[in-house]
Backbone bond lengths (Angstrom), bond angles and torsions (degrees), N, CA, C in turn:
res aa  C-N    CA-C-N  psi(-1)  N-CA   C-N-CA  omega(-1)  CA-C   N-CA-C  phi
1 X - - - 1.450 - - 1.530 108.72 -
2 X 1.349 115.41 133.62 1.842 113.98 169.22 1.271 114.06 -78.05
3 X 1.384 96.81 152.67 1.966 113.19 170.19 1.021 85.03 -27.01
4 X 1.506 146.59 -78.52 1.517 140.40 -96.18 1.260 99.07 -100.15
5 X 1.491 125.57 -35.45 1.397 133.32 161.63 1.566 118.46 -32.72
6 X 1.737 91.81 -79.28 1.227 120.86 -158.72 2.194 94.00 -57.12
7 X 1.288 103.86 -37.38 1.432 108.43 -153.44 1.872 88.46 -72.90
8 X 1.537 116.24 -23.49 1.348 119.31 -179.07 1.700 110.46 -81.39
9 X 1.154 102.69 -34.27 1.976 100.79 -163.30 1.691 83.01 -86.81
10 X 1.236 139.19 -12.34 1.546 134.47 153.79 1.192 134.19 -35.70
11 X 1.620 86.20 -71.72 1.990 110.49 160.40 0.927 126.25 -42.08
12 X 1.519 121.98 -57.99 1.184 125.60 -171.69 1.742 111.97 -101.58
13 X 1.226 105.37 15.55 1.774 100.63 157.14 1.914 107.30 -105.48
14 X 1.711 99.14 -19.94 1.466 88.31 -176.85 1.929 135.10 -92.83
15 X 1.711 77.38 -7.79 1.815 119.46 -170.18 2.218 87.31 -98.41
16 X 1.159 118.18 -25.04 1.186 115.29 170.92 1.979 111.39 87.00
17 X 1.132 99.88 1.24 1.604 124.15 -169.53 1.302 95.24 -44.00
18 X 1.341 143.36 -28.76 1.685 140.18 -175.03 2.127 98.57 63.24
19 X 0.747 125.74 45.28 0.970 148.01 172.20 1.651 136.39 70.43
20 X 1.618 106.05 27.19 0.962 136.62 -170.42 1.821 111.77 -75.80
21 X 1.359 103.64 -32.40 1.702 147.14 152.02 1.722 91.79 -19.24
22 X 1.303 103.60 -55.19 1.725 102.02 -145.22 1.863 98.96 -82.26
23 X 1.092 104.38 -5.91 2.020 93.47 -176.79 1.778 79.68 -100.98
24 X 0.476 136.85 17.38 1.690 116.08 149.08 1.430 110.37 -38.66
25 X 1.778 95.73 145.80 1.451 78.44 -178.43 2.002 81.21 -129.44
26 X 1.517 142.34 -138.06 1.257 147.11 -179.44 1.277 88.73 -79.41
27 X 1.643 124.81 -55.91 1.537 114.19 -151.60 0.583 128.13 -87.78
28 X 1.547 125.88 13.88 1.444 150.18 -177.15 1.510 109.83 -62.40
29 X 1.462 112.43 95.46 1.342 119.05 163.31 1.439 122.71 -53.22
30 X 1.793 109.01 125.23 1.577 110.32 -172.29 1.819 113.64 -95.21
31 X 1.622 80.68 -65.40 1.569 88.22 -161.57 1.421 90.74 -71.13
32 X 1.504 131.60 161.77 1.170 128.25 149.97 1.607 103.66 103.11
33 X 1.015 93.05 -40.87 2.063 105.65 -170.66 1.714 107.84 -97.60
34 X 1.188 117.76 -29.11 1.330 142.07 -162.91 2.127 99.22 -78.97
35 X 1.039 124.42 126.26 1.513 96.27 146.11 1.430 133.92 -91.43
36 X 1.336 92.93 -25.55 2.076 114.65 168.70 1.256 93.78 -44.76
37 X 1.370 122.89 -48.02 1.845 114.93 -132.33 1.432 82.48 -104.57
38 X 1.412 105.70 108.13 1.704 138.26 159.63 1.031 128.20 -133.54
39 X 1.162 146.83 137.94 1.599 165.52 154.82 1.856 97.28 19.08
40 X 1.192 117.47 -29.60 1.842 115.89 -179.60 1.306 109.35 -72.99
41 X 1.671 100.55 -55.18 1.368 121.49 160.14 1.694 114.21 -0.39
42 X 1.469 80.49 -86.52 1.916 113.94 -159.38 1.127 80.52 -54.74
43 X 1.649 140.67 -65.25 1.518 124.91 -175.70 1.301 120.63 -26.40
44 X 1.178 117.66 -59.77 1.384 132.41 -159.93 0.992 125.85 -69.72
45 X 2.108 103.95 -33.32 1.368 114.32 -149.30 2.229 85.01 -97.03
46 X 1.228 118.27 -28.70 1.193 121.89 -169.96 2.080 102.48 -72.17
47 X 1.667 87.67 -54.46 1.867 80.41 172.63 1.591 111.98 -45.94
48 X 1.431 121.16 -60.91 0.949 122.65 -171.21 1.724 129.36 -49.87
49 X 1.900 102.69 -18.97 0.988 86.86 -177.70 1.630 104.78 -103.38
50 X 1.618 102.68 -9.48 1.649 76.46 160.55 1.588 140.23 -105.73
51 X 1.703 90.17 39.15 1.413 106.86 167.87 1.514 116.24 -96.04
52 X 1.091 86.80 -16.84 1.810 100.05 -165.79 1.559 103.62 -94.63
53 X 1.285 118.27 -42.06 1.932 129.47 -174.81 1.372 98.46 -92.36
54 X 1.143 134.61 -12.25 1.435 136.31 -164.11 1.936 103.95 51.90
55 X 0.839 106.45 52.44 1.949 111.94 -177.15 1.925 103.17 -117.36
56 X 1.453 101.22 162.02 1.465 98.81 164.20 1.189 78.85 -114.71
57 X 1.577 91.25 178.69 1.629 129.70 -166.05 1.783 90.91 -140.66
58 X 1.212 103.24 121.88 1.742 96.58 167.54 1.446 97.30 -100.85
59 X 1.547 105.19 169.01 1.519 131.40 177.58 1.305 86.73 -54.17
60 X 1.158 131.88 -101.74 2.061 140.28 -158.60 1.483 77.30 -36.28
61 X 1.000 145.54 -24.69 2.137 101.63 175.34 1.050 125.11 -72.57
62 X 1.262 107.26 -41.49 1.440 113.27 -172.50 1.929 107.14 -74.97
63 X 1.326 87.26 119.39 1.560 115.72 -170.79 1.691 93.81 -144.01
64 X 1.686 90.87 141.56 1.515 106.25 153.70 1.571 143.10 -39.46
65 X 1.312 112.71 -45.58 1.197 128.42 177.56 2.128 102.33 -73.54
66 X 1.263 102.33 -21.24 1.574 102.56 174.66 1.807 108.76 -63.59
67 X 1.421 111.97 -43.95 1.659 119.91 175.72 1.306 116.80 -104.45
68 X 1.451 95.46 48.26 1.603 82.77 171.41 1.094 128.29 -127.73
69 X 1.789 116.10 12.78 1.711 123.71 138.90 1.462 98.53 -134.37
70 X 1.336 119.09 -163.80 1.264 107.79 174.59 1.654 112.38 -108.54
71 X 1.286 100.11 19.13 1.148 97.79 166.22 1.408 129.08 -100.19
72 X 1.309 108.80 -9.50 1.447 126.88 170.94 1.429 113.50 -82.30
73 X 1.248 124.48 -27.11 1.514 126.33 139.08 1.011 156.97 -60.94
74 X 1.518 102.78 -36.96 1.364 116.65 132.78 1.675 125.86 -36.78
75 X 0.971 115.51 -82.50 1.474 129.94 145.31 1.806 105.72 13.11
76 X 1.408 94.61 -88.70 1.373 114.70 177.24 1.833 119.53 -50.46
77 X 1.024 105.34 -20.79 1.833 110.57 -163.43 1.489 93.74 -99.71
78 X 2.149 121.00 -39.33 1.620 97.05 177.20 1.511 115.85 -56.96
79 X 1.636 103.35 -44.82 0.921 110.80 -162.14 1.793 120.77 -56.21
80 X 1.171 107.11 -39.34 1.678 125.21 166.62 1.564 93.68 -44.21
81 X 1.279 101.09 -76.79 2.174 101.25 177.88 1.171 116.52 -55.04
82 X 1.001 114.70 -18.67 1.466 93.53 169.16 1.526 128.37 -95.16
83 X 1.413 112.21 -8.58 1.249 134.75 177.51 1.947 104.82 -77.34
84 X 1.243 104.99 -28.91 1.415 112.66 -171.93 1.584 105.71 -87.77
85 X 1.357 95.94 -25.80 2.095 104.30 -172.18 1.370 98.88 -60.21
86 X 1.642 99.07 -56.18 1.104 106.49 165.81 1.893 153.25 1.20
87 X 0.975 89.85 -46.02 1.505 115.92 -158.72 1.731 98.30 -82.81
């Protein structure tokens, strides 16, 4: 399965979307556009993804401009994997 999948069937199991989550496309405005996607959200949606990528997330990452399509999260999650391939 790709990031882009996995980072979508995420969203929309943690945003509660019933699978509405999955036509995301990059330009999909989150924060701001979303009513689900609030401050619990970002909790959830950040644990979750470093349960799922096996990555941390520090406090100073998480910024606004990180959720604010899903492509900027995207963005953020190769880059986490790829930082971990890395190693």
């Amino acid at each position: 399965m790709t990031i882009e999948k996995e980072v979508l069937l995420l969203l929309d199991a943690t945003l509660g979307l019933r699978g509405r989550g999955l036509a995301f496309v990059p330009e999909t405005r989150l924060l701001g556009a979303l009513p689900e996607f609030d401050s619990m959200t970002i909790i959830n949606l950040v644990t979750g993804l470093e349960e799922r990528f096996g990555v941390l997330i520090a406090d100073d990452e998480i910024e606004g401009r990180l959720f604010a399509t899903v492509g900027s999260l995207l963005d953020f999650v190769r880059h986490k994997v790829s930082l971990l391939q890395a190693r």
